[in-house]
Every structure is written in structure tokens, then in C-alpha cells.
PyMOL Python script that loads the backbone (N, CA, C, O; Angstrom):
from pymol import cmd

cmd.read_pdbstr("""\
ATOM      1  N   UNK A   1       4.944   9.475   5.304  1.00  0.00           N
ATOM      2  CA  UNK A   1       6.038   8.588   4.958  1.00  0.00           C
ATOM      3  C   UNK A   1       5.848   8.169   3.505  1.00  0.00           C
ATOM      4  O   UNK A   1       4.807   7.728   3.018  1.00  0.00           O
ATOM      5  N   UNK A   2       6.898   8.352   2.944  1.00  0.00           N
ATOM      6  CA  UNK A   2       6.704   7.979   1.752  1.00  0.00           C
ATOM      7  C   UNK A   2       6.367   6.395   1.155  1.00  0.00           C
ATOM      8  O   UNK A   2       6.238   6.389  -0.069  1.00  0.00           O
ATOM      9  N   UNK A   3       6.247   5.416   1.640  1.00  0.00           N
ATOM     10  CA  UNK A   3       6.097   3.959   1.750  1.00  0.00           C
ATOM     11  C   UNK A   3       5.455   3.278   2.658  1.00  0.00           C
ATOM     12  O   UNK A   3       6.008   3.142   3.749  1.00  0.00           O
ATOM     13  N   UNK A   4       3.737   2.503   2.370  1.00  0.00           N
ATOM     14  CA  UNK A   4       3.591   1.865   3.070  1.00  0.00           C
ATOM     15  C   UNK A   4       4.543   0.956   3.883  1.00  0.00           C
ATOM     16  O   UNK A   4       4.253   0.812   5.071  1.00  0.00           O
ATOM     17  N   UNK A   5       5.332   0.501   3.541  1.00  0.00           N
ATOM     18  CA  UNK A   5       6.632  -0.169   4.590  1.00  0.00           C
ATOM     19  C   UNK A   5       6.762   0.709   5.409  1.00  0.00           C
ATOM     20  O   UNK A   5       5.913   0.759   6.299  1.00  0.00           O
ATOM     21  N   UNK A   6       7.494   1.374   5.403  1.00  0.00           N
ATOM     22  CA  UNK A   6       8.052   2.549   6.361  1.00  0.00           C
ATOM     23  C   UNK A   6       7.001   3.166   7.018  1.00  0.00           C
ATOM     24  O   UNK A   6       7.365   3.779   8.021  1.00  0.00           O
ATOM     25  N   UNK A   7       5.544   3.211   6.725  1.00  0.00           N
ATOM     26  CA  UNK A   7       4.741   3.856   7.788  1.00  0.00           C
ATOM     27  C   UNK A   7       4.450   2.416   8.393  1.00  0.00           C
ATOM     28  O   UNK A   7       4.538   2.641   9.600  1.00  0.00           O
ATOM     29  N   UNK A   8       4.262   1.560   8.304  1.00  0.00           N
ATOM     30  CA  UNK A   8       3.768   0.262   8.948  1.00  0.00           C
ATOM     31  C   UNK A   8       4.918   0.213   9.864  1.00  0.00           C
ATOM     32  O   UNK A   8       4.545   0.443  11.014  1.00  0.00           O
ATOM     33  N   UNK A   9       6.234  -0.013   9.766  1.00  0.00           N
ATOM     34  CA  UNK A   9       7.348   0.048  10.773  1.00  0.00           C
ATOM     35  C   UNK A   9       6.966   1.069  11.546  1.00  0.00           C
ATOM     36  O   UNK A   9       7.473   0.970  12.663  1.00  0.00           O
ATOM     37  N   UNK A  10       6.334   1.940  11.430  1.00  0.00           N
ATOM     38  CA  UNK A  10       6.335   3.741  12.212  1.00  0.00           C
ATOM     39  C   UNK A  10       5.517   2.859  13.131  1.00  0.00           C
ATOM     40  O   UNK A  10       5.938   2.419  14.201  1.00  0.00           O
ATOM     41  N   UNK A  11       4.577   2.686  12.739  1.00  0.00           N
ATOM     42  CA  UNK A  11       3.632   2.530  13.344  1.00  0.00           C
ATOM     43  C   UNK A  11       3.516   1.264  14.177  1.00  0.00           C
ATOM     44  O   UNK A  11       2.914   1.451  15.235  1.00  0.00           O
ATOM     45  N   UNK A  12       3.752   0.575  14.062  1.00  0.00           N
ATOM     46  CA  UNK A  12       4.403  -0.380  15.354  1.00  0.00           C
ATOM     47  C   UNK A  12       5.293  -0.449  15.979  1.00  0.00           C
ATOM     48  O   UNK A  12       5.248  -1.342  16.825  1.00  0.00           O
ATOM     49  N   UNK A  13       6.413   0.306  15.938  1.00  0.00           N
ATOM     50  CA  UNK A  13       7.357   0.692  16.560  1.00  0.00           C
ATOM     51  C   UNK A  13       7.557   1.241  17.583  1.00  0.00           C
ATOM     52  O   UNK A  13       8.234   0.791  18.506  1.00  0.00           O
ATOM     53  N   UNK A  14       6.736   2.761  17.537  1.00  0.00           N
ATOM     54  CA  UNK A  14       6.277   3.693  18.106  1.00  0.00           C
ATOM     55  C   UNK A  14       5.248   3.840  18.939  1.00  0.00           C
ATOM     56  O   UNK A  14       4.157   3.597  18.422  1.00  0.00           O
ATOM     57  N   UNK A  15       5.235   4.222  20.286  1.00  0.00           N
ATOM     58  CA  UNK A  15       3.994   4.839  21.450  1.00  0.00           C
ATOM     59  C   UNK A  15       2.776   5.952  20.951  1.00  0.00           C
ATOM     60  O   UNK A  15       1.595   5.888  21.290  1.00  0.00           O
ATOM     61  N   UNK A  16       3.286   6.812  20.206  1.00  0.00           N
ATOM     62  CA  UNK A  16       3.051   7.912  20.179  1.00  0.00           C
ATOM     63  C   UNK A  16       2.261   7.968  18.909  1.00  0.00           C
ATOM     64  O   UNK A  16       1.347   8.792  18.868  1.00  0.00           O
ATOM     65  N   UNK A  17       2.503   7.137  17.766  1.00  0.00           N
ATOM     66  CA  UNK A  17       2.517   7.617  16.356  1.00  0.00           C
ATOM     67  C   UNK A  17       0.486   7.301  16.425  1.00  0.00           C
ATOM     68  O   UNK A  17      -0.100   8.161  15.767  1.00  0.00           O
ATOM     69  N   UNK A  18      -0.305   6.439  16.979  1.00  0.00           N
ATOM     70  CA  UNK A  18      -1.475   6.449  16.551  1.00  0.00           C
ATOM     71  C   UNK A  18      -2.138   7.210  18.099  1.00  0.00           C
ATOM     72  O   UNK A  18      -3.243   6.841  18.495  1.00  0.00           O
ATOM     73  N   UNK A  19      -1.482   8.090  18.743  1.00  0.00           N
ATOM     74  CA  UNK A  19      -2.077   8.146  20.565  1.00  0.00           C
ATOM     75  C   UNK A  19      -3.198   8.838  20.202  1.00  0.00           C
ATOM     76  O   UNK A  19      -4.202   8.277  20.640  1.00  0.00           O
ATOM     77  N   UNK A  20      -3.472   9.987  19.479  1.00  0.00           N
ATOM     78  CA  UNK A  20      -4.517  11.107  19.325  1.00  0.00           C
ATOM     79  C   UNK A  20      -5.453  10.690  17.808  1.00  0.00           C
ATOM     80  O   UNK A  20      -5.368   9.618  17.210  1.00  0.00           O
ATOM     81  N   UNK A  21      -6.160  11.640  17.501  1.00  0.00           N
ATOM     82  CA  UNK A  21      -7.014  11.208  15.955  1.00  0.00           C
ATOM     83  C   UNK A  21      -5.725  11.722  14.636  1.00  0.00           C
ATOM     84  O   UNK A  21      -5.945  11.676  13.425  1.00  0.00           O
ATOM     85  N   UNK A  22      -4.445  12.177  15.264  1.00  0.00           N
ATOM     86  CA  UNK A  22      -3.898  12.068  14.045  1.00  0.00           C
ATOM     87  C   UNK A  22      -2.596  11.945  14.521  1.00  0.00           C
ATOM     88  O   UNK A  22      -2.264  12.467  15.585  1.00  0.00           O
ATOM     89  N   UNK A  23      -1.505  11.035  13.542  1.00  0.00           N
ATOM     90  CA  UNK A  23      -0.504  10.350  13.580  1.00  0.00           C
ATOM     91  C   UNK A  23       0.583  11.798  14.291  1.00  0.00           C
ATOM     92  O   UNK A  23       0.891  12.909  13.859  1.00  0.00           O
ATOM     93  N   UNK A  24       0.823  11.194  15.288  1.00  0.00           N
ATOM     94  CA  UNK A  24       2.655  12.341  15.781  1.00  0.00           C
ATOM     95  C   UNK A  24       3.902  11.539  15.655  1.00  0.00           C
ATOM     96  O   UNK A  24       3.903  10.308  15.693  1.00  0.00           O
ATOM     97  N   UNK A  25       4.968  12.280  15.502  1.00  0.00           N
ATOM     98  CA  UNK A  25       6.296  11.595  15.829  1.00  0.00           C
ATOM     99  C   UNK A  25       7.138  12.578  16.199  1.00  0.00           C
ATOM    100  O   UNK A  25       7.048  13.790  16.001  1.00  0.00           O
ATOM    101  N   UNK A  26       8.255  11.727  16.950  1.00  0.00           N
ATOM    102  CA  UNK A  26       9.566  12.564  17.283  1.00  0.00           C
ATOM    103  C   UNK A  26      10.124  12.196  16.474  1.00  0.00           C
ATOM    104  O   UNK A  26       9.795  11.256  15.749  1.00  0.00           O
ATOM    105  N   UNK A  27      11.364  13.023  16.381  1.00  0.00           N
ATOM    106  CA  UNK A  27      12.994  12.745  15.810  1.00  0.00           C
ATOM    107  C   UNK A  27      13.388  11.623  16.212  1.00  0.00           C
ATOM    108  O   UNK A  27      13.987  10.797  15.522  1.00  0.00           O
ATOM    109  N   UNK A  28      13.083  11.512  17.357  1.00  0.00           N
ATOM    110  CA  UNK A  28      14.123  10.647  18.176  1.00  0.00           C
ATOM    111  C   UNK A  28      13.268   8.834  17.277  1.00  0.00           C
ATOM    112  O   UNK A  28      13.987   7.937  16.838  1.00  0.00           O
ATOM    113  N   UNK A  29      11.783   8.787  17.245  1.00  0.00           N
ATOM    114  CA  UNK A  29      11.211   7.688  16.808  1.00  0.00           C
ATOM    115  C   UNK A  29      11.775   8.014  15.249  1.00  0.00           C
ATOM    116  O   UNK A  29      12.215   6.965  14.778  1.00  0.00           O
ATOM    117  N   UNK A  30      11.859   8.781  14.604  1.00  0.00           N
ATOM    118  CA  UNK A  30      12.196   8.952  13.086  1.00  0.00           C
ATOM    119  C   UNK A  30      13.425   8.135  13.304  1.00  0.00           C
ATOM    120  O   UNK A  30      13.368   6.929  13.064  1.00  0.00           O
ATOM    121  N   UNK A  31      14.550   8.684  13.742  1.00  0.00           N
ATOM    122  CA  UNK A  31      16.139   7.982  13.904  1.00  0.00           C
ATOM    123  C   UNK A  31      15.786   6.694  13.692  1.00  0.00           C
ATOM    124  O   UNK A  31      16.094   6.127  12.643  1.00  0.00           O
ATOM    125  N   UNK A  32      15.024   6.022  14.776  1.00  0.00           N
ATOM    126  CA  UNK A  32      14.987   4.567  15.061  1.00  0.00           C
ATOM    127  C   UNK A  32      14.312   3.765  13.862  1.00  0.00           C
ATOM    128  O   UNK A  32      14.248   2.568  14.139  1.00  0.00           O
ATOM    129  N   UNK A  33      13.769   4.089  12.558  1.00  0.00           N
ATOM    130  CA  UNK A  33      13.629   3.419  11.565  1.00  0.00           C
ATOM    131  C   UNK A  33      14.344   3.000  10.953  1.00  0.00           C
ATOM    132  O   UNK A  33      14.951   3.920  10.405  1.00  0.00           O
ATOM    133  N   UNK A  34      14.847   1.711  10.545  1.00  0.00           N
ATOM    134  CA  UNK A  34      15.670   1.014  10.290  1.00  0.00           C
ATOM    135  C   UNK A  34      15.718   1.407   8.392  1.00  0.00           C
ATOM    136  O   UNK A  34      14.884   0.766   7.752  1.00  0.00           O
ATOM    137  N   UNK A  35      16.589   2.346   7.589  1.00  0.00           N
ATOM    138  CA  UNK A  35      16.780   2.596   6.931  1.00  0.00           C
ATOM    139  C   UNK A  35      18.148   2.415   6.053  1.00  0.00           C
ATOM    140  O   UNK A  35      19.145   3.044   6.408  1.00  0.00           O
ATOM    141  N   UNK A  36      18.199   1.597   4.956  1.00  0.00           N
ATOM    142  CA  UNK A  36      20.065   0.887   4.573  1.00  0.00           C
ATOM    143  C   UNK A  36      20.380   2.000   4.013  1.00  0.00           C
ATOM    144  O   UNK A  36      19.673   2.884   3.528  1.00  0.00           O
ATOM    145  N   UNK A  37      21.693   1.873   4.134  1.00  0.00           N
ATOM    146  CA  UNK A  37      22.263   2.629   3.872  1.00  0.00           C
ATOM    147  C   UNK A  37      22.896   2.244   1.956  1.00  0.00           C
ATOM    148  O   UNK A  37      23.883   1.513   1.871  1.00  0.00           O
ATOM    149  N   UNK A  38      22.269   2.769   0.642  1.00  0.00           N
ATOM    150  CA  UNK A  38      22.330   1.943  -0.606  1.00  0.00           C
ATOM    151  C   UNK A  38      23.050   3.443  -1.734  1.00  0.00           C
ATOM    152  O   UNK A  38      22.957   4.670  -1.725  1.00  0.00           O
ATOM    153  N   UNK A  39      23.639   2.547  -2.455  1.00  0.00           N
ATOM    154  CA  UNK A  39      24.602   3.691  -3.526  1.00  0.00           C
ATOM    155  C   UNK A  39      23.801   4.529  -3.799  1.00  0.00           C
ATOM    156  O   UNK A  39      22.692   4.325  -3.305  1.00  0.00           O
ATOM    157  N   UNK A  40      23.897   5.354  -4.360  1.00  0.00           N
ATOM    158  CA  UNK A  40      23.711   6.244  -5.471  1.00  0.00           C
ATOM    159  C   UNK A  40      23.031   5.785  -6.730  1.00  0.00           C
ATOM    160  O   UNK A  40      22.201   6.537  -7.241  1.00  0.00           O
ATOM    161  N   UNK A  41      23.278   4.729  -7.227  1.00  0.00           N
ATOM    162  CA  UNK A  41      23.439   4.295  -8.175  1.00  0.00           C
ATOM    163  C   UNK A  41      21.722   3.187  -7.892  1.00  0.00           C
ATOM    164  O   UNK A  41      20.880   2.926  -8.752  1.00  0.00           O
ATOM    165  N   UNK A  42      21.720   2.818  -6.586  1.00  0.00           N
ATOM    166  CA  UNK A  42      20.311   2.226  -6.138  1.00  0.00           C
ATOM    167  C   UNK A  42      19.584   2.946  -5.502  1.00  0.00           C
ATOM    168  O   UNK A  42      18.772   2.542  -4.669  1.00  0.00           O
ATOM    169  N   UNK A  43      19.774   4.076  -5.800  1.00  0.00           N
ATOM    170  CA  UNK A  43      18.574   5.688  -5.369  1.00  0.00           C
ATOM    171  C   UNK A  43      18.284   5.793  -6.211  1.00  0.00           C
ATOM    172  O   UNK A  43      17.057   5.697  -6.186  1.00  0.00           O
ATOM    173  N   UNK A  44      18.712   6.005  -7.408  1.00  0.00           N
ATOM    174  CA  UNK A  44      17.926   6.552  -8.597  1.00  0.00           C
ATOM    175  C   UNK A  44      16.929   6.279  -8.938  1.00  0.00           C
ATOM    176  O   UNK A  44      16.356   7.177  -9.555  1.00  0.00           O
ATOM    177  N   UNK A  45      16.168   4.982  -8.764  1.00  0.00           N
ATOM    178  CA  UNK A  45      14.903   4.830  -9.159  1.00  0.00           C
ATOM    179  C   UNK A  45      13.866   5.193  -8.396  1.00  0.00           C
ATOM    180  O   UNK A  45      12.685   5.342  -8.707  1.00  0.00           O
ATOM    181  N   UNK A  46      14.667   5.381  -6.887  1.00  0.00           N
ATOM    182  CA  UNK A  46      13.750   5.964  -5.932  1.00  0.00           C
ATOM    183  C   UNK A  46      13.088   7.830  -6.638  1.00  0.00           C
ATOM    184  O   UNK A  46      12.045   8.393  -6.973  1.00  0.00           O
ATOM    185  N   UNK A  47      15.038   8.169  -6.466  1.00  0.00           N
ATOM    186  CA  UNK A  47      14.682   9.790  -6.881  1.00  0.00           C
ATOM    187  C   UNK A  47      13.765  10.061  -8.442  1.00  0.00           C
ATOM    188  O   UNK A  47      13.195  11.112  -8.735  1.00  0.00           O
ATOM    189  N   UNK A  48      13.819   8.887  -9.238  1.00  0.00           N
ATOM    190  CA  UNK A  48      13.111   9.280 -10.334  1.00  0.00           C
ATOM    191  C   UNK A  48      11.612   9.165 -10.063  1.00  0.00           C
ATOM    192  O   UNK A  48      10.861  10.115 -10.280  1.00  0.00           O
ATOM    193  N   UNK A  49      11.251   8.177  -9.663  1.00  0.00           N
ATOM    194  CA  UNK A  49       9.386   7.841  -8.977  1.00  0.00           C
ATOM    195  C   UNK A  49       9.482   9.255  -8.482  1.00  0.00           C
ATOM    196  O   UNK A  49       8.880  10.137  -9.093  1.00  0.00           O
ATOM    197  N   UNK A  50      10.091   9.491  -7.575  1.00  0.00           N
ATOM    198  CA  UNK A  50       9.602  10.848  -6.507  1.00  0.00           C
ATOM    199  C   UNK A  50       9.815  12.430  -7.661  1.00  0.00           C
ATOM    200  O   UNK A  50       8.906  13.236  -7.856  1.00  0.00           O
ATOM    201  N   UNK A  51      10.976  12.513  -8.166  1.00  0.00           N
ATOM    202  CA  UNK A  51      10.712  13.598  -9.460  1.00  0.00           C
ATOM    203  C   UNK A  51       9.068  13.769 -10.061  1.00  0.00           C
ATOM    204  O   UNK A  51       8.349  14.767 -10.113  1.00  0.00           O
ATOM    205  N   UNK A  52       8.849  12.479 -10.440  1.00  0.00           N
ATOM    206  CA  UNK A  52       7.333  12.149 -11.319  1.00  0.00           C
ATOM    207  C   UNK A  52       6.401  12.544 -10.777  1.00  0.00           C
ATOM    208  O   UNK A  52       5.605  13.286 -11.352  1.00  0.00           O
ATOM    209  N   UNK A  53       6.249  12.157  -9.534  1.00  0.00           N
ATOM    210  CA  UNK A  53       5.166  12.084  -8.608  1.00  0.00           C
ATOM    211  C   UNK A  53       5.179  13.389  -8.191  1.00  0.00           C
ATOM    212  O   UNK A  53       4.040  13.687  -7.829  1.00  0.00           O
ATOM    213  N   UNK A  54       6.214  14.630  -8.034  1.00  0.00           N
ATOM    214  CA  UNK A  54       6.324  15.536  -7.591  1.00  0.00           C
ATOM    215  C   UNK A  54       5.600  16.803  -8.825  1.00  0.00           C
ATOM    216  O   UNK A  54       5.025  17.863  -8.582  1.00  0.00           O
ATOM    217  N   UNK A  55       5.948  16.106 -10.244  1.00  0.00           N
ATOM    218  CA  UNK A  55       5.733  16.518 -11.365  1.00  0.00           C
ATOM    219  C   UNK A  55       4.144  16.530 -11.073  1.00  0.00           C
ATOM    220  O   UNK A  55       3.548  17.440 -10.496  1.00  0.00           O
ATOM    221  N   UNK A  56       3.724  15.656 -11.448  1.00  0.00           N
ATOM    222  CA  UNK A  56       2.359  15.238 -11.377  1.00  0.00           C
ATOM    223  C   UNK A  56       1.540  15.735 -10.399  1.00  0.00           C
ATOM    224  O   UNK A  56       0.381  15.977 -10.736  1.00  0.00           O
ATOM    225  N   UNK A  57       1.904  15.968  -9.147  1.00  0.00           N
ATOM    226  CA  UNK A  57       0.615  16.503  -8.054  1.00  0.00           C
ATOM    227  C   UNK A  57       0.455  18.202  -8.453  1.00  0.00           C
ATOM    228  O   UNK A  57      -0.535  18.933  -8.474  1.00  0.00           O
ATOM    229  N   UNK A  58       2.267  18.512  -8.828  1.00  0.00           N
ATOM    230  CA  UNK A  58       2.008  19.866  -9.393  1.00  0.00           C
ATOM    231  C   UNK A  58       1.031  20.303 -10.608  1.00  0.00           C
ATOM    232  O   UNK A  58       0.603  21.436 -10.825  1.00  0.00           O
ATOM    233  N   UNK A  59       0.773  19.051 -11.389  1.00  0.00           N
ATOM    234  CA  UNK A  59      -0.236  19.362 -12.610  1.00  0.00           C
ATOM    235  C   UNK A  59      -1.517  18.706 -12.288  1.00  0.00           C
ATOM    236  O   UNK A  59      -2.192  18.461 -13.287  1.00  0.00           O
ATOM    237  N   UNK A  60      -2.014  18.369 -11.196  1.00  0.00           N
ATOM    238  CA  UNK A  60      -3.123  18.103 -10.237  1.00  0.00           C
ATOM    239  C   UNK A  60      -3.487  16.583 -10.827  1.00  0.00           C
ATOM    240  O   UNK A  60      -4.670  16.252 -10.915  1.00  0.00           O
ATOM    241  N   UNK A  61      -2.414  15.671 -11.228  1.00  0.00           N
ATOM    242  CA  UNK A  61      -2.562  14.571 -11.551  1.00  0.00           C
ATOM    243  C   UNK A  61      -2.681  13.057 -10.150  1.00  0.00           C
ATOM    244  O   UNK A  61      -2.219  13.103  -9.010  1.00  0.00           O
ATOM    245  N   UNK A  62      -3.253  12.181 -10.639  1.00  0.00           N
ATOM    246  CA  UNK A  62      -3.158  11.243  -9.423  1.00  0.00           C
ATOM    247  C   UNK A  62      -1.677  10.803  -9.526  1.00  0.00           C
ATOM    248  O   UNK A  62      -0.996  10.891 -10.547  1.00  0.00           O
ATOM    249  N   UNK A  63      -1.241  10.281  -8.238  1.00  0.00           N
ATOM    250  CA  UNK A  63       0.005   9.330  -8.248  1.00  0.00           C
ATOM    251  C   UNK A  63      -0.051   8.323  -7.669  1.00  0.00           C
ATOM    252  O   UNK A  63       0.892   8.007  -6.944  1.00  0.00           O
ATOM    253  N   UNK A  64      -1.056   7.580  -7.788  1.00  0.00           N
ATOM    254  CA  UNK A  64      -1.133   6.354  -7.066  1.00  0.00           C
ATOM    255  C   UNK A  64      -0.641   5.155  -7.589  1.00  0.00           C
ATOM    256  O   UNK A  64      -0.469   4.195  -6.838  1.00  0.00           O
ATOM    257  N   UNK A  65      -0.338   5.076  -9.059  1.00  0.00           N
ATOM    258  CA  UNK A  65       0.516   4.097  -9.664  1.00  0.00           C
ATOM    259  C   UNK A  65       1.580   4.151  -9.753  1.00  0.00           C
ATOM    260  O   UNK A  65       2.062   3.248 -10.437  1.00  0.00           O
ATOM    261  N   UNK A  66       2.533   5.132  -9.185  1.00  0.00           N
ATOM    262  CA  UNK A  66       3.625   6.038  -9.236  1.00  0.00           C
ATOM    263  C   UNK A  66       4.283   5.581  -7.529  1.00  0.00           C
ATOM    264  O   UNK A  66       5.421   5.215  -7.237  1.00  0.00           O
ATOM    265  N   UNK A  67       3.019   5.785  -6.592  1.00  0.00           N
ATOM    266  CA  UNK A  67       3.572   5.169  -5.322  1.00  0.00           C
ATOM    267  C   UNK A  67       3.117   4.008  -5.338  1.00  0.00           C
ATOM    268  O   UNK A  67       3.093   3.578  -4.185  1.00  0.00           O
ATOM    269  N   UNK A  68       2.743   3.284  -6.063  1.00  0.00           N
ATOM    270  CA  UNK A  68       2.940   1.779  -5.720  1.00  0.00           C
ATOM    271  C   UNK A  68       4.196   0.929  -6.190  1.00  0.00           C
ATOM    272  O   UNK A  68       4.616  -0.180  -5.860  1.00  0.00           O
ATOM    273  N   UNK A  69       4.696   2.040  -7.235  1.00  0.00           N
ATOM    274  CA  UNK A  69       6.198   1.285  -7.654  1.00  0.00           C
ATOM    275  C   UNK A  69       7.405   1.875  -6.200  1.00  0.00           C
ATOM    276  O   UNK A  69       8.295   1.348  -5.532  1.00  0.00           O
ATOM    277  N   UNK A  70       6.947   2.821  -6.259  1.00  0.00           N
ATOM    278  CA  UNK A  70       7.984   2.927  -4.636  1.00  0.00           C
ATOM    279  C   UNK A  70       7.766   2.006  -4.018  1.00  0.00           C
ATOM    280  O   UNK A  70       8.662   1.184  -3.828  1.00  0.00           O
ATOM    281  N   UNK A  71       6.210   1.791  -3.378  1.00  0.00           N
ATOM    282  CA  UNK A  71       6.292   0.668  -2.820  1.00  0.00           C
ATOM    283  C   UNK A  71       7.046  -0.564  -3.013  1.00  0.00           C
ATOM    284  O   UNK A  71       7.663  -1.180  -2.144  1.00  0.00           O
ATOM    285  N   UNK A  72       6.942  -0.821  -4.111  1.00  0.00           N
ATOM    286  CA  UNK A  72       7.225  -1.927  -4.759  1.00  0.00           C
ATOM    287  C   UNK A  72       8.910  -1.815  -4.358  1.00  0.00           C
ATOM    288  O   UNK A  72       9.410  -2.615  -3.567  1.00  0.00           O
ATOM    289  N   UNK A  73       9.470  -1.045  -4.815  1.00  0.00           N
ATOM    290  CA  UNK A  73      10.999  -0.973  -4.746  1.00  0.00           C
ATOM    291  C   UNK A  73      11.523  -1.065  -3.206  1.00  0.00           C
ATOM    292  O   UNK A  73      12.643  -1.278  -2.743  1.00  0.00           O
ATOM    293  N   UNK A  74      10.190  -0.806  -2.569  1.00  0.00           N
ATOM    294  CA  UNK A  74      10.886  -0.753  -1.032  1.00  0.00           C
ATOM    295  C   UNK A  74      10.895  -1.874  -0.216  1.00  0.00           C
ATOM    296  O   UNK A  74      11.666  -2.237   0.673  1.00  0.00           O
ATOM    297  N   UNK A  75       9.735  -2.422  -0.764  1.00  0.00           N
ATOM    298  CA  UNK A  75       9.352  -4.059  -0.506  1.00  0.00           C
ATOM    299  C   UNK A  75      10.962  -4.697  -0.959  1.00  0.00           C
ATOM    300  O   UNK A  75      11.722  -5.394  -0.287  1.00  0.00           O
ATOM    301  N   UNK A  76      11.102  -4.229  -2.169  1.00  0.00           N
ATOM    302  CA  UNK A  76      12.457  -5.399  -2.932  1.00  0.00           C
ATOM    303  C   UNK A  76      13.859  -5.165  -1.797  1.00  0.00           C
ATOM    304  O   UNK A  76      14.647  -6.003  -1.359  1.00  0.00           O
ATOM    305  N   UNK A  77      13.801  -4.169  -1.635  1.00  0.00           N
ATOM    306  CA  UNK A  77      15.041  -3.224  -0.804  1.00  0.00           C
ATOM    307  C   UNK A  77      15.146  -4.184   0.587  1.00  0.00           C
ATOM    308  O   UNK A  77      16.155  -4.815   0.900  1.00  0.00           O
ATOM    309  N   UNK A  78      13.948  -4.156   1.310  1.00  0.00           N
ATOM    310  CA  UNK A  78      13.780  -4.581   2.283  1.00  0.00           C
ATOM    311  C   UNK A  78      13.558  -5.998   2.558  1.00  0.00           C
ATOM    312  O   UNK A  78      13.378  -6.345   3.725  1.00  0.00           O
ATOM    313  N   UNK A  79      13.552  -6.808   1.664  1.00  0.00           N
ATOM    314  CA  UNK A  79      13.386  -8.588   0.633  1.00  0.00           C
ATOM    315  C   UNK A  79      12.102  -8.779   1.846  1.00  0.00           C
ATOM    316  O   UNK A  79      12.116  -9.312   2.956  1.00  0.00           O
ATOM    317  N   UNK A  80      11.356  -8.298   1.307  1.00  0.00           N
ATOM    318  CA  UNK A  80       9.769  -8.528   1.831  1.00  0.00           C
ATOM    319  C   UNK A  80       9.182  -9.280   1.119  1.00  0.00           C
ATOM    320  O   UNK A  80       9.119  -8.958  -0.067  1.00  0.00           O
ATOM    321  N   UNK A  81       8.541 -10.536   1.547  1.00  0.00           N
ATOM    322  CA  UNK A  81       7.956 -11.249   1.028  1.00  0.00           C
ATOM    323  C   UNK A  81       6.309 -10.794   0.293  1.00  0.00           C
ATOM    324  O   UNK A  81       5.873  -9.652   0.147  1.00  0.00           O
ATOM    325  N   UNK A  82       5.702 -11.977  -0.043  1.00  0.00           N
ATOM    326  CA  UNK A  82       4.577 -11.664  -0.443  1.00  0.00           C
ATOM    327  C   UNK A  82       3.700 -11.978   0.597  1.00  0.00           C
ATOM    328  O   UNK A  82       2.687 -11.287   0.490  1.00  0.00           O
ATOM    329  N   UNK A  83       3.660 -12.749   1.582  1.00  0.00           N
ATOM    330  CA  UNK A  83       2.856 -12.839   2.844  1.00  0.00           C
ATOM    331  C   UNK A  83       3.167 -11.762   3.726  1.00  0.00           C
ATOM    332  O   UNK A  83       2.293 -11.574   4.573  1.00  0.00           O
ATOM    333  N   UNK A  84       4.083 -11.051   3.778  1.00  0.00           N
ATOM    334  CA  UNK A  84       4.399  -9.860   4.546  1.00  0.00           C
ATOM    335  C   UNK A  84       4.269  -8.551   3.701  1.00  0.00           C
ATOM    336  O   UNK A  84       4.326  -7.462   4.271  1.00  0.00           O
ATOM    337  N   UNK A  85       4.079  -8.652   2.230  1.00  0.00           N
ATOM    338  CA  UNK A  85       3.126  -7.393   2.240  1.00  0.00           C
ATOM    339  C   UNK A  85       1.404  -7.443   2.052  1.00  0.00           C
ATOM    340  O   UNK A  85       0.683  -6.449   1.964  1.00  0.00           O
ATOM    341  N   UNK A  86       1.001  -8.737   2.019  1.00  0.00           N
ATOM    342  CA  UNK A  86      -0.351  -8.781   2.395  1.00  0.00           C
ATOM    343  C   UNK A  86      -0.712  -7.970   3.406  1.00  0.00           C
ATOM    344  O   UNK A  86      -1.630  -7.153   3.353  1.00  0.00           O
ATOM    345  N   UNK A  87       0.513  -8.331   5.013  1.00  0.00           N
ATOM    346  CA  UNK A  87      -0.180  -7.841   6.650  1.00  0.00           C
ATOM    347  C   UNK A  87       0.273  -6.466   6.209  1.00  0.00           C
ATOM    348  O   UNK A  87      -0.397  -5.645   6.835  1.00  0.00           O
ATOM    349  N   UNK A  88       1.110  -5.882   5.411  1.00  0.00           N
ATOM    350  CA  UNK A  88       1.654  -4.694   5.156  1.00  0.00           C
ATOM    351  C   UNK A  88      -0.014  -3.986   4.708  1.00  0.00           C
ATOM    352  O   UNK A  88      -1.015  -3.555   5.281  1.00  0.00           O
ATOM    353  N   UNK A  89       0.279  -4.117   3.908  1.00  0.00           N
ATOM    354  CA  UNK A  89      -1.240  -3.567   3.286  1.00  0.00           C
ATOM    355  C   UNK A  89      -2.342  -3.653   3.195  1.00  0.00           C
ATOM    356  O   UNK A  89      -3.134  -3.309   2.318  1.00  0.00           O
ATOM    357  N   UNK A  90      -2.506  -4.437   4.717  1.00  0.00           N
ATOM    358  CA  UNK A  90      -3.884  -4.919   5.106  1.00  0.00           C
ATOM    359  C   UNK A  90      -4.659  -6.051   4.162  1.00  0.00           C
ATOM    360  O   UNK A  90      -5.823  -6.398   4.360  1.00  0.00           O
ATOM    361  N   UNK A  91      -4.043  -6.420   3.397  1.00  0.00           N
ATOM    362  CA  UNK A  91      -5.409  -7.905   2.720  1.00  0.00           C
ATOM    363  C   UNK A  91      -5.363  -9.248   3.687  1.00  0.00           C
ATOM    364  O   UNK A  91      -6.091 -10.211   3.442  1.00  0.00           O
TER     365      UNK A  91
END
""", "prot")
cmd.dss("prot")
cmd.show_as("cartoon", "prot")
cmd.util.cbc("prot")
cmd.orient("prot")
């Protein structure tokens, strides 16, 4: 998943997603993630992070400052507080 948010929702949501030593899902649990529906115009910063990041693993670079601004944008998207991405991200 591209966003700690969105795997933390997976993952409490879902029966299935921690049952074995590695994460499964259905379609049917994918559907059920609560995802808005936002312009075009409020994708773009998504699709540009993910261009970069796509850039970068291809030139064997890290992207870990790269997915923390996703994060970041998904937190804003989703008006997540700052006590709720503490439990998000485990601190």
C-alpha cells in the first residue's frame, strides 16, 4: 500500500490481512477501503511524489523522504490529526 494510512486501515479492517507470516488480501477487502473520491487537480501531487519515487528506485536511490510526503498528503486528505498519526505510526 502505498501509505502508512491506508495500510493501517488494511489492517484493522480486515480478517485475513495479518492471518499467516505474510500480509494477504482480497478484492473484495481492497473495495472496502474507504478512498475519496478528489479532482484531478488534487492528484497531482500524489502522481508527482509517485513519478519521483518511481524515478529513483529505478536509479537504485532511497525513497523514504519521498514517501513520507505521501504520507503526509494522505494524513492532510484524510484530516488526520497529530495524535492519530502517532497510533498510525506506532510512537
Amino acid at each position: 500500500m502505498a501509505s502508512k494510512y491506508i495500510s493501517y486501515l488494511y489492517i484493522k479492517s480486515s480478517t485475513i490481512a495479518t492471518k499467516d507470516d505474510f500480509r494477504q488480501t482480497t478484492l473484495t477487502e481492497l473495495r472496502n477501503i474507504p478512498i475519496p473520491n478528489i479532482s484531478l487537480t488534487s492528484q497531482q501531487p500524489f502522481i508527482t511524489l509517485v513519478d519521483k519515487i518511481l524515478e529513483a528506485k529505478q536509479q537504485g536511490n532511497d525513497t523514504t523522504v519521498l514517501e513520507k510526503q505521501i504520507d503526509h498528503l494522505v494524513y492532510e486528505l484524510y484530516g488526520i490529526t497529530e495524535e492519530e498519526k502517532k497510533v498510525i505510526e506506532g510512537n
